[in-house]
PyMOL CGO cylinders between C-alpha atoms (Angstrom):
from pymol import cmd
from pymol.cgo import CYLINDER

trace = [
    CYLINDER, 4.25, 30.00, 1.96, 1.73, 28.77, -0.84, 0.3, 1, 1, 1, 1, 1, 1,
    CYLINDER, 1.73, 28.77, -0.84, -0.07, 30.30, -2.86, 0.3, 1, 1, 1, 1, 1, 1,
    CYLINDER, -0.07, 30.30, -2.86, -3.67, 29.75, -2.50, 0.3, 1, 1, 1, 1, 1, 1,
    CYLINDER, -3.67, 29.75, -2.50, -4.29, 27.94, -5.43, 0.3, 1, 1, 1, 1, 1, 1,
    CYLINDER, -4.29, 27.94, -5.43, -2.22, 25.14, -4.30, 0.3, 1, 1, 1, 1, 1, 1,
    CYLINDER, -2.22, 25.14, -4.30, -3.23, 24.78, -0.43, 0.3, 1, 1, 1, 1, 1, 1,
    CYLINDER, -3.23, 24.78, -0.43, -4.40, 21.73, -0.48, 0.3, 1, 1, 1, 1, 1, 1,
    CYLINDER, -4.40, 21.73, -0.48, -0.61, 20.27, -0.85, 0.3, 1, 1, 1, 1, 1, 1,
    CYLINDER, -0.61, 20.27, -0.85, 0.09, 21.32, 2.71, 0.3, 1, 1, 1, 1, 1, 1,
    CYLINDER, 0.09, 21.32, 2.71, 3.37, 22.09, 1.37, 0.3, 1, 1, 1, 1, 1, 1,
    CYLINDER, 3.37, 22.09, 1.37, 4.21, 24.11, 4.59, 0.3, 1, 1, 1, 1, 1, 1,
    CYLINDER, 4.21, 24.11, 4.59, 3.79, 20.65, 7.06, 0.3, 1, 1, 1, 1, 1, 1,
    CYLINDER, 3.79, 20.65, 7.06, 5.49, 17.65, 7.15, 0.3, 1, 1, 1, 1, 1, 1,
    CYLINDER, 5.49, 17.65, 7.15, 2.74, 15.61, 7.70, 0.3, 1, 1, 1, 1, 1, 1,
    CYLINDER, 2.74, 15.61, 7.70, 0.28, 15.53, 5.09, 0.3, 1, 1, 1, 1, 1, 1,
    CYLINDER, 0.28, 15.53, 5.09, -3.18, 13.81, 4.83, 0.3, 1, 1, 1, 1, 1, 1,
    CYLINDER, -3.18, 13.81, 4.83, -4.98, 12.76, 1.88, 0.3, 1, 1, 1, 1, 1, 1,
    CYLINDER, -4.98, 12.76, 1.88, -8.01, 10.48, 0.26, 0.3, 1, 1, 1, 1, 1, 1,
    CYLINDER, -8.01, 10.48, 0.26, -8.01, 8.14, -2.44, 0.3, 1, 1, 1, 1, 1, 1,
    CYLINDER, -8.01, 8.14, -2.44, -5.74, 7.78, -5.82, 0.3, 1, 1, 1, 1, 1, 1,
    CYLINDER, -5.74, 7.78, -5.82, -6.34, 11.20, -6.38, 0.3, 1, 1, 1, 1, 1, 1,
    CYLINDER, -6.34, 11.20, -6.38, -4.76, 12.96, -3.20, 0.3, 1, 1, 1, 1, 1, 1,
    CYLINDER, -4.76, 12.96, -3.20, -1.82, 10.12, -3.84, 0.3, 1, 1, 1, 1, 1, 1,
    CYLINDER, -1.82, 10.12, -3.84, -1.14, 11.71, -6.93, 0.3, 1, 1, 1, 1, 1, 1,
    CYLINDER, -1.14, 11.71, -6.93, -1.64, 15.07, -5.68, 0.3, 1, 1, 1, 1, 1, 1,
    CYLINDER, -1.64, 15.07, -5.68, 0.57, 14.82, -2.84, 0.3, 1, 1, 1, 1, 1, 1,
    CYLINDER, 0.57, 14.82, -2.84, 3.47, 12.03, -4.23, 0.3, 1, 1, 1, 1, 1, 1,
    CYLINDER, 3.47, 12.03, -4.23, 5.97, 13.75, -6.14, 0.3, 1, 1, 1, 1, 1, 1,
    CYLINDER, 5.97, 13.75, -6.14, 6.26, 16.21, -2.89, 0.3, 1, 1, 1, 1, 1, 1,
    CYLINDER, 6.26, 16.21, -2.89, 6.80, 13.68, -0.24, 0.3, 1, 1, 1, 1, 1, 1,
    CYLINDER, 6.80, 13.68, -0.24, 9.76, 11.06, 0.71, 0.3, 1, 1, 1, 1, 1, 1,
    CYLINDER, 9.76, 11.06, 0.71, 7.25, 8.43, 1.87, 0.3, 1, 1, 1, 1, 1, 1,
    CYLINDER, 7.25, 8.43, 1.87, 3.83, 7.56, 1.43, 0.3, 1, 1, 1, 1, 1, 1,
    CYLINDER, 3.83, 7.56, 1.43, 1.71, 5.76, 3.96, 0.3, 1, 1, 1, 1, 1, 1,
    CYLINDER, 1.71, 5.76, 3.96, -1.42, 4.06, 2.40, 0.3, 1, 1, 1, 1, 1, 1,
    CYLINDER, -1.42, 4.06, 2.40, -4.00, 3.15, 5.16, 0.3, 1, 1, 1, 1, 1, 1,
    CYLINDER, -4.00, 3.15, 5.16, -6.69, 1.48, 4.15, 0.3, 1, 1, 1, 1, 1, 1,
    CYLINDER, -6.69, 1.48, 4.15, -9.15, 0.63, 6.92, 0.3, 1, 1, 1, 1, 1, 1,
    CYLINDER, -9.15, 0.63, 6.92, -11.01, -1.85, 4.62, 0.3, 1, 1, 1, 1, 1, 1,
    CYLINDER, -11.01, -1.85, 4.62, -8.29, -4.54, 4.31, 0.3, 1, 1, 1, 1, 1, 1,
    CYLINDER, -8.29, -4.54, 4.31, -5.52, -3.79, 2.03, 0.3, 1, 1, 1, 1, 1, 1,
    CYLINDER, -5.52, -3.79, 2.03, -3.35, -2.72, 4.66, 0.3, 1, 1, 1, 1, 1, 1,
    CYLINDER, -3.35, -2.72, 4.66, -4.01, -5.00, 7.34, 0.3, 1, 1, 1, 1, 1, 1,
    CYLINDER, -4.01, -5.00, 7.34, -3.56, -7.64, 4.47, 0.3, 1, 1, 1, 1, 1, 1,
    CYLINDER, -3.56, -7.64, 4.47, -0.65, -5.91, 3.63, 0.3, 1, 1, 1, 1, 1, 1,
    CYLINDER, -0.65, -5.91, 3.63, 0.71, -6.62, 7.55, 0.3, 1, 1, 1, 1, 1, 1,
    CYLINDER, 0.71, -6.62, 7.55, -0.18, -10.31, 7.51, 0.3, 1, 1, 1, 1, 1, 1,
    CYLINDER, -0.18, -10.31, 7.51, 1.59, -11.15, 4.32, 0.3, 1, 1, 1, 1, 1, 1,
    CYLINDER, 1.59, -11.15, 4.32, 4.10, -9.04, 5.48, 0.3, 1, 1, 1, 1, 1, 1,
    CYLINDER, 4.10, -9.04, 5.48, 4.92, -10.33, 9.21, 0.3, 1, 1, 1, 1, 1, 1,
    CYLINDER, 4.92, -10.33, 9.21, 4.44, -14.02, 7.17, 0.3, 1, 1, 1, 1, 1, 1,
    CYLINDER, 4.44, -14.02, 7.17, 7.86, -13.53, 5.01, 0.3, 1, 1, 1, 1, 1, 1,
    CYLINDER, 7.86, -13.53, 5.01, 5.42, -12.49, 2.26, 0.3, 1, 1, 1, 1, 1, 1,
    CYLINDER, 5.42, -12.49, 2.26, 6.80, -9.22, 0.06, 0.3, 1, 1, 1, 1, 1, 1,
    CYLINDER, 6.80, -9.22, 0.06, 3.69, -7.96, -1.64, 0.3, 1, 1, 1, 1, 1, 1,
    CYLINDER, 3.69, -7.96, -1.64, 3.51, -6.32, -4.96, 0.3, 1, 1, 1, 1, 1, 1,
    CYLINDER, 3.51, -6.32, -4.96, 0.07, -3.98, -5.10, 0.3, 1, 1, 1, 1, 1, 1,
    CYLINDER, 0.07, -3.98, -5.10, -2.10, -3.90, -8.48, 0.3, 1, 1, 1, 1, 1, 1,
    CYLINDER, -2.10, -3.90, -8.48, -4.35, -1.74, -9.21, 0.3, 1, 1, 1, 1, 1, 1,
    CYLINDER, -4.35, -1.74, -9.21, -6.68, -4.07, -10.26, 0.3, 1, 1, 1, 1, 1, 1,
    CYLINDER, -6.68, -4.07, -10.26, -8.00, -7.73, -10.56, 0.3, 1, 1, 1, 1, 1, 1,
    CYLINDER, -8.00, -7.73, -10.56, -8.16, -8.08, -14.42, 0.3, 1, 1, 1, 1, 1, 1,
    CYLINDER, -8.16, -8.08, -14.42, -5.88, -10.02, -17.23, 0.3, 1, 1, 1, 1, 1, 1,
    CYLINDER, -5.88, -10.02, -17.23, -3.15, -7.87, -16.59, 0.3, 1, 1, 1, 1, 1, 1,
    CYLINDER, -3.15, -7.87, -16.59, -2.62, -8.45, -13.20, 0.3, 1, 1, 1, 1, 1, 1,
    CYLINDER, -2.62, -8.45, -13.20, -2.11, -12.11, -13.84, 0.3, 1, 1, 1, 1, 1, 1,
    CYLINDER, -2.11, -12.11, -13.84, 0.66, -10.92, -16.83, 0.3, 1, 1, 1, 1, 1, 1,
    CYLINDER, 0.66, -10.92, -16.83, 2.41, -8.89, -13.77, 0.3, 1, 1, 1, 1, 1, 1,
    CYLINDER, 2.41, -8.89, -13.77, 2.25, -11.56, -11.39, 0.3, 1, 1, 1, 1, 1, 1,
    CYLINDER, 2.25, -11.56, -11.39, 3.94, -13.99, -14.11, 0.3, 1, 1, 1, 1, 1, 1,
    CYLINDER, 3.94, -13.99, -14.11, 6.48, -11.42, -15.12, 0.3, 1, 1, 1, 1, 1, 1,
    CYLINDER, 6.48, -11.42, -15.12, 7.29, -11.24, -10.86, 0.3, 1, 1, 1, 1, 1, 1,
    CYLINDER, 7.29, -11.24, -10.86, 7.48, -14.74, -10.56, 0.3, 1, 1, 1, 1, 1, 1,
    CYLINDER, 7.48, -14.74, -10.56, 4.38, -14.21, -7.78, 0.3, 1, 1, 1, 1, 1, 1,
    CYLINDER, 4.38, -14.21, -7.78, 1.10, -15.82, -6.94, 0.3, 1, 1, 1, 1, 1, 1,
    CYLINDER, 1.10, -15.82, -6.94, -1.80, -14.15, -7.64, 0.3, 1, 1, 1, 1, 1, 1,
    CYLINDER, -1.80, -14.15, -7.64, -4.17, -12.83, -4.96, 0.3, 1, 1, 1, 1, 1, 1,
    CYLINDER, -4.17, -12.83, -4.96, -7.79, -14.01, -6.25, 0.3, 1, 1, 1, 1, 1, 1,
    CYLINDER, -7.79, -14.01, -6.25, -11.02, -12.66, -5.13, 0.3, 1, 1, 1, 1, 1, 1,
    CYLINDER, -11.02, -12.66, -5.13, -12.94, -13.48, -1.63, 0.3, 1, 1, 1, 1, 1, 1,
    CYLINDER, -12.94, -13.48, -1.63, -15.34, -15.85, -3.17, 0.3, 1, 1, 1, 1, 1, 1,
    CYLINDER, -15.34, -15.85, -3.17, -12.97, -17.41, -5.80, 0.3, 1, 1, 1, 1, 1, 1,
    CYLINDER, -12.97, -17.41, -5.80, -10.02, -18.89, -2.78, 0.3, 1, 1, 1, 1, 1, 1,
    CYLINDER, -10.02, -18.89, -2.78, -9.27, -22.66, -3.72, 0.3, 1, 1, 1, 1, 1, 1,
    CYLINDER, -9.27, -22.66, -3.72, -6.87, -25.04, -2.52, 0.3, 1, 1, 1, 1, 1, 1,
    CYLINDER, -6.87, -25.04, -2.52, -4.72, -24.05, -5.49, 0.3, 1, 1, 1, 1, 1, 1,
    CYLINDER, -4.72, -24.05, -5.49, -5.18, -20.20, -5.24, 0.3, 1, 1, 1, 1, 1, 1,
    CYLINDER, -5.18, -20.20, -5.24, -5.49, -19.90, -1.29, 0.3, 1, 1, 1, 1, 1, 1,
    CYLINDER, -5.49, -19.90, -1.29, -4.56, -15.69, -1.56, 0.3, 1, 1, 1, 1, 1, 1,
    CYLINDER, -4.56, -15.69, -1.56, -6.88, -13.43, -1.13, 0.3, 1, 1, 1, 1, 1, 1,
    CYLINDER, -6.88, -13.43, -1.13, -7.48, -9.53, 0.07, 0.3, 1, 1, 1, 1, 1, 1,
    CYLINDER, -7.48, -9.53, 0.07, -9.06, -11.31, 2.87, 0.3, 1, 1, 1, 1, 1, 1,
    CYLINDER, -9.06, -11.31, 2.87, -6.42, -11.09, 6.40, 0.3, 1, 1, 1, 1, 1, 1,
    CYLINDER, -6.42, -11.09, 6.40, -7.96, -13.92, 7.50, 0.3, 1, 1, 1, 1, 1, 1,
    CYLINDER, -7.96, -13.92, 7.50, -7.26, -15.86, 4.43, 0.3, 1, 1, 1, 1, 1, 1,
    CYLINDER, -7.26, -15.86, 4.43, -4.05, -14.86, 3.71, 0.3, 1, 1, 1, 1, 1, 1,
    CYLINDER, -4.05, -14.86, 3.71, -2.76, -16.27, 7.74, 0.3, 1, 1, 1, 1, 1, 1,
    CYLINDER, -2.76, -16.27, 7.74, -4.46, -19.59, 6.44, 0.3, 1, 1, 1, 1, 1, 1,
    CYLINDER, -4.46, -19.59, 6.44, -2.45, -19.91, 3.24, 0.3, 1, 1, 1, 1, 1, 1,
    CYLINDER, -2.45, -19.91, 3.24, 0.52, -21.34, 2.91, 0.3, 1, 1, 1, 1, 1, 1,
    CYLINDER, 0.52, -21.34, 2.91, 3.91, -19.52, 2.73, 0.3, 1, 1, 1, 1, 1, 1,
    CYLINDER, 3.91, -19.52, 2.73, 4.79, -17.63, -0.80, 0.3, 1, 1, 1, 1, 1, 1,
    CYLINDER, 4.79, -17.63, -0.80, 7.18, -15.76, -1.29, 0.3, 1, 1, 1, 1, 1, 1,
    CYLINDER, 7.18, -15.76, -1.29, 5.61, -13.08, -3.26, 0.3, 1, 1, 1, 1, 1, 1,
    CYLINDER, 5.61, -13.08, -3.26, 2.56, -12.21, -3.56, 0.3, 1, 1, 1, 1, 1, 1,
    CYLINDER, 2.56, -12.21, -3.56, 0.29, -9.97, -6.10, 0.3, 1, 1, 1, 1, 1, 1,
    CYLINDER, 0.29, -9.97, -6.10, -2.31, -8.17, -4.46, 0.3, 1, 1, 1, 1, 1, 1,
    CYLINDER, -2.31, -8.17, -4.46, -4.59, -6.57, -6.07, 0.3, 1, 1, 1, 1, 1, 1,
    CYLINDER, -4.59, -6.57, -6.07, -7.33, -3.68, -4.57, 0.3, 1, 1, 1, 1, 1, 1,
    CYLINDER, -7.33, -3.68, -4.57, -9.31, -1.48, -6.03, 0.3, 1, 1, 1, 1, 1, 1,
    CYLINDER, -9.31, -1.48, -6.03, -8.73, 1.22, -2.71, 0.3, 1, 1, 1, 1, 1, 1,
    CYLINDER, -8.73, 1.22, -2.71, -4.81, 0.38, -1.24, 0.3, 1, 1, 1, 1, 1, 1,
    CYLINDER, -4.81, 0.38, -1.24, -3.24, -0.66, -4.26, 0.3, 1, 1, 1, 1, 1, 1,
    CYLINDER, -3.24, -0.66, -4.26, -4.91, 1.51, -6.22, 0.3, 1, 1, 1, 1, 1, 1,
    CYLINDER, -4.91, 1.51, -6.22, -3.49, 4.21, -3.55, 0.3, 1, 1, 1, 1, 1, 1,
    CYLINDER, -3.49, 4.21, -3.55, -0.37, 2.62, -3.84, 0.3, 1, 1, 1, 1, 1, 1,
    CYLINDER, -0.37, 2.62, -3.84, 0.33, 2.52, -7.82, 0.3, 1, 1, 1, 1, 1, 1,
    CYLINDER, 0.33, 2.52, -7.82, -1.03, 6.12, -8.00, 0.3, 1, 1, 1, 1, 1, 1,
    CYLINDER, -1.03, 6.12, -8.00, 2.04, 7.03, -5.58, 0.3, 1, 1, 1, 1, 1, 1,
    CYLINDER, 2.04, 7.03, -5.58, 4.28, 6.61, -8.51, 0.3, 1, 1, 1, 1, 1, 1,
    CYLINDER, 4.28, 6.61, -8.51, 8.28, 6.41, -7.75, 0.3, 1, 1, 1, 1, 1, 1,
    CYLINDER, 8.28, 6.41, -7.75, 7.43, 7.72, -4.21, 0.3, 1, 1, 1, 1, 1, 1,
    CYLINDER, 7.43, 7.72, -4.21, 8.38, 4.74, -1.18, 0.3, 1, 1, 1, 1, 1, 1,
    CYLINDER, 8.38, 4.74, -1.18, 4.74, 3.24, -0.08, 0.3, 1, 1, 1, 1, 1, 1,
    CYLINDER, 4.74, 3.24, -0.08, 4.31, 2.05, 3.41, 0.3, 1, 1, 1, 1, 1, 1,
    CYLINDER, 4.31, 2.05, 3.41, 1.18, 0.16, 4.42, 0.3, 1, 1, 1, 1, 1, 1,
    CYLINDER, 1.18, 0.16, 4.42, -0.46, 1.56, 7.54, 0.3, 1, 1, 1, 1, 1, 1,
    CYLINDER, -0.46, 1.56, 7.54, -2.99, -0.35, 9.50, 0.3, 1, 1, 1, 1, 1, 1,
    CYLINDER, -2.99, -0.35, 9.50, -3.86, -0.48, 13.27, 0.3, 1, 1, 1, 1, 1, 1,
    CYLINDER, -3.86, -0.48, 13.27, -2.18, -3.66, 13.77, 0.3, 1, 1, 1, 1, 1, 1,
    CYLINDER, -2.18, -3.66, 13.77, 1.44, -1.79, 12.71, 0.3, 1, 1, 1, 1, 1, 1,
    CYLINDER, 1.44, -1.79, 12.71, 1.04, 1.68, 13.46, 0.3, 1, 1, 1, 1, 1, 1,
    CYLINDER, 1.04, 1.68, 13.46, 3.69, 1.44, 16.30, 0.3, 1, 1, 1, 1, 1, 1,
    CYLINDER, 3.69, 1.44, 16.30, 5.74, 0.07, 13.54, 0.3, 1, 1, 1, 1, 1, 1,
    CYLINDER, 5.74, 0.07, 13.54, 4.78, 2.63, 11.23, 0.3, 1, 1, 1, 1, 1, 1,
    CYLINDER, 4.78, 2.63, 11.23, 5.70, 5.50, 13.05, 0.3, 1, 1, 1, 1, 1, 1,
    CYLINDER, 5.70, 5.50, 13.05, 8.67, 4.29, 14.35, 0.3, 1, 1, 1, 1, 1, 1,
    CYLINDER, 8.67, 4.29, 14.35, 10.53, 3.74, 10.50, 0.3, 1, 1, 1, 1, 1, 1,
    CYLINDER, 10.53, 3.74, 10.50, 9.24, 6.78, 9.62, 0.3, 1, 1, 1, 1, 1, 1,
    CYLINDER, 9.24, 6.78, 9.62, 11.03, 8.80, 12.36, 0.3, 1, 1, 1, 1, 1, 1,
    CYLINDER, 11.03, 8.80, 12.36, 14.23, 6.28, 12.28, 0.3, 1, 1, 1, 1, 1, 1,
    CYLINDER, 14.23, 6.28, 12.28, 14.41, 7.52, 8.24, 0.3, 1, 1, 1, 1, 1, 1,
    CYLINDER, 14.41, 7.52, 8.24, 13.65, 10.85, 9.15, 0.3, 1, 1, 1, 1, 1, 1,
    CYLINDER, 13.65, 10.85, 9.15, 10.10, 10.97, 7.10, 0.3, 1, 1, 1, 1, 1, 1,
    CYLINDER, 10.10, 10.97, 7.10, 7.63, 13.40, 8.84, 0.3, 1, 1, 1, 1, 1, 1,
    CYLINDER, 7.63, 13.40, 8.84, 9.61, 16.66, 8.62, 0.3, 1, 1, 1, 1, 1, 1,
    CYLINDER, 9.61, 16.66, 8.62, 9.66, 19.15, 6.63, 0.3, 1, 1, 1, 1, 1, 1,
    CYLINDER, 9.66, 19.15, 6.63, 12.68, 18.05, 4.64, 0.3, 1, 1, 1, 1, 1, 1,
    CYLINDER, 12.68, 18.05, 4.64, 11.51, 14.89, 4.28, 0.3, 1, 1, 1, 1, 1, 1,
    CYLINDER, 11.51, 14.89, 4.28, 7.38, 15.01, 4.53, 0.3, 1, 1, 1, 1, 1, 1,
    CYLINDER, 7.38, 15.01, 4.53, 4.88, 12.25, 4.60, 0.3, 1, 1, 1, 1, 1, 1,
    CYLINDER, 4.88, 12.25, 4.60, 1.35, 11.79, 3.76, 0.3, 1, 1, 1, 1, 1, 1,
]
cmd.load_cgo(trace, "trace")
């Protein structure tokens, strides 16, 4: 059993729940999977990249370095709502992203999910949004995640 001074990593469940970049960091070297859901639009951006082909790399944010990252991972770029063009068609916007064409990787940057998402560390990050949350729960109980051996936020 914990000790009090560390209840608020659940420690004795194997489902957790946490908020923001802080509970990720809290909570990530403890679990075997992290589910990010953010009810904003990373994740559901996340799912539409993601059922396109798309794998997504998340940034933390939308600054000069995460153009250097999506360079180094041979990715576009996913710009700002306001800034989409015909030659930078990605965006945190779902609806933009099933209008753009195919890429096969994609930079997404998010100042909530990805955020989430970078301060998870090492851990395994799986976007969680109410268009996948069938899909969700079923990998994490086919890989075991959810138990005490193996717990999930």
């Amino acid at each position: 059993m914990s000790d009090m001074s560390d209840w608020y990593l659940q420690q004795e469940y194997g489902v957790r729940f946490e908020w923001g970049a802080g509970g990720a960091e809290r909570v990530a070297g403890g679990v075997g999977c992290l589910v990010v859901v953010d009810v904003l639009s990373f994740s559901t951006s996340v799912n539409v990249a993601v059922e396109a082909g798309t794998r997504v790399h998340p940034y933390a944010w939308r600054d000069e370095t995460a153009s250097v990252f999506a360079r180094d991972n041979a990715a576009e770029l996913a710009v700002g709502r306001r800034a989409v063009t015909a030659a930078s068609p990605w965006s945190l916007s779902p609806a933009a992203l099933r209008r753009a064409p195919f890429t096969p990787r994609l930079v997404l940057p998010s100042p909530n999910g990805s955020a989430i998402a970078a301060a998870a560390g090492g851990s395994t990050v799986v976007a969680g949004c109410l268009r996948n949350a069938s899909a969700v729960g079923r990998w994490l109980a086919l890989h075991g995640h959810g138990t005490l051996e193996r717990p999930s936020p």
